[in-house]
C-alpha positions, 0 to 999 in steps of 0.5 A: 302157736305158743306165745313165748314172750311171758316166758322169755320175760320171766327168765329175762327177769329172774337172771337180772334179779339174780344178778342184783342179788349177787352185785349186793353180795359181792359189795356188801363182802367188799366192804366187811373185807376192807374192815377187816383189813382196816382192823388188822392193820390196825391191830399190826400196827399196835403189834409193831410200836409194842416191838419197836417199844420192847426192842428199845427196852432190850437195848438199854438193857444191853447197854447198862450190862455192857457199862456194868461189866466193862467200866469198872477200873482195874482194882490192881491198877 
């Protein structure tokens, strides 16, 4: 009769080998996604001072037209 125990010890072995591989891949993506989002948040959040900061500029522009083109007093007057 085969003895059975070293082979079914060498498969139990090799799964719980490839399960501790595919846990330290699986947290070590984890991680370098969760950098990633912290950068491109990071990076949106640049992205919207930058248009908070552009879109103030336009209406200062749009108001200095405005007074430009409504305040003058009518030469006929």
């Amino acid at each position: 009769m085969i003895d059975t125990t070293p082979i079914i010890l060498a498969v139990i072995g090799t799964g719980v080998t490839l399960l501790g591989i595919l846990a330290g891949l699986l947290v070590s993506l984890f991680r370098i996604l969760r950098q990633d989002i912290k950068e491109t948040n990071s990076r949106i959040d640049a992205l919207r001072q930058e248009m908070r900061t552009d879109i103030a500029a336009l209406h200062s522009r749009i108001d200095n037209l405005y007074q430009a083109l409504f305040s003058h007093k009518d030469p006929a007057a």
